[in-house]
C-alpha positions as CSV (number, residue, x, y, z in Angstrom):
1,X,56.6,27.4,55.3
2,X,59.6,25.8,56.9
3,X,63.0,25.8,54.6
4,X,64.9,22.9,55.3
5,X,68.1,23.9,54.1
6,X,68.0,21.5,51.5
7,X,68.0,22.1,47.8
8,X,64.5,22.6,46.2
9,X,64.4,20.7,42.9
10,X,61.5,21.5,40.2
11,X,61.3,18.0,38.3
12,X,59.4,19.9,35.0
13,X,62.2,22.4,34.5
14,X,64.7,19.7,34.7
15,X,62.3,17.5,32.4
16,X,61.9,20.4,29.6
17,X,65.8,21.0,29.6
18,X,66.9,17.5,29.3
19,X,64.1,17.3,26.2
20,X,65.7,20.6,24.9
21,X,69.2,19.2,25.2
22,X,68.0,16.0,23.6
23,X,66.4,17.6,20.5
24,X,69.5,19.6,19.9
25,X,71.6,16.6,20.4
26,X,69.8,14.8,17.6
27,X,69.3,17.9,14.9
28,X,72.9,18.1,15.4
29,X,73.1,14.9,14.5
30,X,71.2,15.0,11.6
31,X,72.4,18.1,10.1
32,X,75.8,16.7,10.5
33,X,75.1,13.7,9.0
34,X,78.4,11.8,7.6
35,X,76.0,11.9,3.8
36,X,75.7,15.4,3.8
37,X,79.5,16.3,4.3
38,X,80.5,15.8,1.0
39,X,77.9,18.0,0.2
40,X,79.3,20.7,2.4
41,X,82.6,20.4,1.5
42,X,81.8,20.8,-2.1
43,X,80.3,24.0,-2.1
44,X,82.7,25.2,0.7
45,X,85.0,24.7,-1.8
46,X,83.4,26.1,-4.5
47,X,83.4,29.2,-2.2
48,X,86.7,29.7,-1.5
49,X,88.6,29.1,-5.2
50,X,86.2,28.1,-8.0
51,X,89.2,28.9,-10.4
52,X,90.0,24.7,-9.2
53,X,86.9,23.9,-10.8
54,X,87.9,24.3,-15.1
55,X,84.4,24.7,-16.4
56,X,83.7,27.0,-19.4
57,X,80.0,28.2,-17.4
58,X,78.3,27.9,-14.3
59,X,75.3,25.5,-15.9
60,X,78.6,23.0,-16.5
61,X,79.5,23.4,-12.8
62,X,76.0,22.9,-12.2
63,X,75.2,19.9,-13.5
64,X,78.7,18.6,-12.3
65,X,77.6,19.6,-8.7
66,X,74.0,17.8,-9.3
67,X,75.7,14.4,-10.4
68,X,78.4,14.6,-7.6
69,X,75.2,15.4,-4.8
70,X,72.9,12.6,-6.3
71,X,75.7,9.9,-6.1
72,X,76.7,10.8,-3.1
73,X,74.0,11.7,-1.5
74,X,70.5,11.4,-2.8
75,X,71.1,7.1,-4.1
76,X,72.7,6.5,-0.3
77,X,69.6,8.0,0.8
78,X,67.3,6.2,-1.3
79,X,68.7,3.2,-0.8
80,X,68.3,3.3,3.5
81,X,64.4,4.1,2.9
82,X,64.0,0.9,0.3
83,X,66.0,-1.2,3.0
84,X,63.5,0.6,5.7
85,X,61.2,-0.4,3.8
86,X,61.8,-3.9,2.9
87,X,62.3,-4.7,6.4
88,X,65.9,-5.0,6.1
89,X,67.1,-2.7,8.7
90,X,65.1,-1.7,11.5
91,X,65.2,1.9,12.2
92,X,67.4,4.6,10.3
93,X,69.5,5.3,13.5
94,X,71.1,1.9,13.1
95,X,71.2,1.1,16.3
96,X,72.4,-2.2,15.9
97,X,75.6,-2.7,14.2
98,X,74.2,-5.0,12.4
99,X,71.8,-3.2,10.7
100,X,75.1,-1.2,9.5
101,X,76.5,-3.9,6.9
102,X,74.0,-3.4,4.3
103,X,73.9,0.5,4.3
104,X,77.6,1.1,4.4
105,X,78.3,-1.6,1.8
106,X,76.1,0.3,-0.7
107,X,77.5,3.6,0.2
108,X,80.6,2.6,0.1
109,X,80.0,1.1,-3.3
110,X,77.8,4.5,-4.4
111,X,81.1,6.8,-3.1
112,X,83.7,4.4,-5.3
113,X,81.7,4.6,-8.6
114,X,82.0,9.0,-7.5
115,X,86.1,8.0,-7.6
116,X,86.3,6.5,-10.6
117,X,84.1,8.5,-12.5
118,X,85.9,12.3,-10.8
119,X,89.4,10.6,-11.0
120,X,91.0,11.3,-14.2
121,X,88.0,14.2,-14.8
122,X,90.3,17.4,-15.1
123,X,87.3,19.9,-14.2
124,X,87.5,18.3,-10.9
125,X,90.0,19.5,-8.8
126,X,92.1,17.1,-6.9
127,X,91.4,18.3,-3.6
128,X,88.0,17.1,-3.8
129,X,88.9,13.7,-5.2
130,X,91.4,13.0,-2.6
131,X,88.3,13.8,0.0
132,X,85.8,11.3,-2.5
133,X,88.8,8.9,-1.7
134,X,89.0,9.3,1.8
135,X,85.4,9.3,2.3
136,X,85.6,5.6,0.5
137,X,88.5,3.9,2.5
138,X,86.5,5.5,5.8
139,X,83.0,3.6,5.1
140,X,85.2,0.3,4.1
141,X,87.2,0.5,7.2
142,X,83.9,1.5,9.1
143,X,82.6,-1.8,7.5
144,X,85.7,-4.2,8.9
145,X,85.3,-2.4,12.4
146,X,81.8,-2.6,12.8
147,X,82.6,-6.4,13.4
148,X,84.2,-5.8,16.4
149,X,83.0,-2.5,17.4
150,X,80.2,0.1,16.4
151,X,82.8,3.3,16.1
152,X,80.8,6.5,15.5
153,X,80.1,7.3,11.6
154,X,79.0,10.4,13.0
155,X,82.1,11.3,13.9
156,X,84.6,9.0,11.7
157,X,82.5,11.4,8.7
158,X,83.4,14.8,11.3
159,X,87.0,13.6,11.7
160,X,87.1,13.2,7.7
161,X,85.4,17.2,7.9
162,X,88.3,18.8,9.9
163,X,91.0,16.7,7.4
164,X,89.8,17.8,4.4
165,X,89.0,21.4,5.9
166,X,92.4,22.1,7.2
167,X,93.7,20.4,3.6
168,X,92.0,23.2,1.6
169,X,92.6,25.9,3.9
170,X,96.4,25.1,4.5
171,X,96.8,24.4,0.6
172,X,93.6,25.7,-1.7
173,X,92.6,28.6,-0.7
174,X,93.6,32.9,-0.8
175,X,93.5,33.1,3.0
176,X,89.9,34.3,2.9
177,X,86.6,32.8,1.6
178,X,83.4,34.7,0.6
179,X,79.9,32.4,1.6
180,X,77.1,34.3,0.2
181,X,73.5,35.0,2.4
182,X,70.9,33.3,0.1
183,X,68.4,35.7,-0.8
184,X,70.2,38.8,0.6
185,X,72.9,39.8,-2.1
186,X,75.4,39.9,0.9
187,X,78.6,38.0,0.9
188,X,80.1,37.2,3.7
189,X,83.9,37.3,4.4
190,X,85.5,34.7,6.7
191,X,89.0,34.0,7.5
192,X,90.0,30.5,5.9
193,X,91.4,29.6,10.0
194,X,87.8,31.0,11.4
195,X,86.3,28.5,8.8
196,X,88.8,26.0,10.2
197,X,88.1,26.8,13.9
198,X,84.3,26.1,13.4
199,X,85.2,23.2,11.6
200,X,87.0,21.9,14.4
201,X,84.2,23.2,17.1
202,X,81.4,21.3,15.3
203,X,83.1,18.0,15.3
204,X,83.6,18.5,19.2
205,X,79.9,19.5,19.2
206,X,78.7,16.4,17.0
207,X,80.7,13.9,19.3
208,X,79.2,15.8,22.4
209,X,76.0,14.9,21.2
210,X,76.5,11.6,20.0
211,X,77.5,10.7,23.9
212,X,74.9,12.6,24.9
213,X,72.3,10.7,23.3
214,X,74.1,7.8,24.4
215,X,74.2,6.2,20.7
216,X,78.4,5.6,21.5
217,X,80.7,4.7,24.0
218,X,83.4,7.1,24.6
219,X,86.0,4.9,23.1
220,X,83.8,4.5,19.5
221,X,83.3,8.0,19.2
222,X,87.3,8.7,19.7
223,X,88.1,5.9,17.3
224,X,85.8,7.8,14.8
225,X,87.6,10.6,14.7
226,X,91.2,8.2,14.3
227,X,89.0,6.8,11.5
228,X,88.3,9.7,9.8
229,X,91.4,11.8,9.8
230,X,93.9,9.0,9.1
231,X,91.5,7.5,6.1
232,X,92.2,11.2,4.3
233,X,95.4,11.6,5.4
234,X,96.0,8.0,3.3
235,X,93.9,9.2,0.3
236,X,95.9,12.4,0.3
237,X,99.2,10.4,-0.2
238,X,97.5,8.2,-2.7
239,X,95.9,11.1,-5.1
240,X,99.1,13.3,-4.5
């Protein structure tokens, strides 16, 4: 066998690591998903000073946590698979910015009725409802740019993350917050800036893999992250 000098390529290994990178690209995606940040956020919060939250019991908390999570969360979500369903958007991806309007109008609709109802609650701390806030002006202003350009809600909802991350550790929290192992009985210490490092790492790594999969142009995945940070650095000013 003659060697050529030139560089052997094997076309399946190459094939099975651009798959690989693919399916991490999009369970990053969908773990990150701008609907389950709030969610995140809450009980990251919850974590690091519950003595914000002024319930008498933790069924209260509970049940406060439940509303908050089926507002925000579980209606949105219900509301994309009726539209799926009724043929009004095409896929869940959105691909077409078009097929935004409908979904973020909702949710942004779904996230205001959360404000109202958390705004003058005094078991809620304000933190969290200057993030509900946030979150709110960020789908609106997602709604009025999506007519000129489809900016990332991936990362506009990551930009949002780091914000309201950096707010609680810089202002909320004891320097340290305990996460709990489900299932273990071990609790975890972290350093509030390690919490904030990973913060900032994962909204790198979610607009690494929104490029990746080629569902943005560079410049909609930067303006994302303008999107996000500035929309909570207004609804901070606002609540406070």
């Amino acid at each position: 066998m003659r060697y050529s000098g030139e560089l052997v390529k094997f076309p399946h290994i190459c094939s099975t690591k651009e798959n690989m990178l693919k399916i991490s690209a999009k369970v990053i995606s969908y773990i990150m998903h701008p609907l389950f940040l709030l969610g995140y956020v809450l009980v990251f919060l919850m974590q690091a000073n519950r003595y914000l939250f002024s319930f008498s019991n933790d069924k209260a908390m509970g049940l406060v946590l439940i509303t908050i999570l089926t507002i925000a969360i579980m209606f949105p979500l219900l509301s994309l698979l009726i539209m799926k369903a009724l043929g009004l958007i095409k896929s869940f991806e959105m691909e077409d910015k078009f097929d935004r309007i409908l979904p973020l109008i909702i949710t942004g609709l779904f996230y205001l009725w959360l404000y109202v109802n958390i705004r003058k609650n005094d078991n809620i701390p304000g933190v969290f409802t200057f993030f509900v806030l946030g979150c709110t002006i960020a789908i609106f202003l997602a709604l009025i740019i999506n007519n000129f350009s489809k900016v990332s809600l991936h990362t506009i909802g990551a930009g949002g993350f780091v914000a309201i991350i950096a707010a609680i550790t810089f202002q909320w929290t004891y320097g340290f917050t305990d996460l709990p192992i489900p299932f273990t009985g071990i609790v975890l210490r972290m350093s509030d800036r390690l919490v904030l490092m990973i913060a900032i790492l994962l909204a790198g790594v979610v607009g690494t893999a929104r490029l990746y999969l080629k569902a943005h142009k560079p410049e909609e995945v930067y303006g994302g992250y303008i999107v996000g940070i500035l929309s909570q650095m207004a609804a901070y000013l606002i609540v406070f």
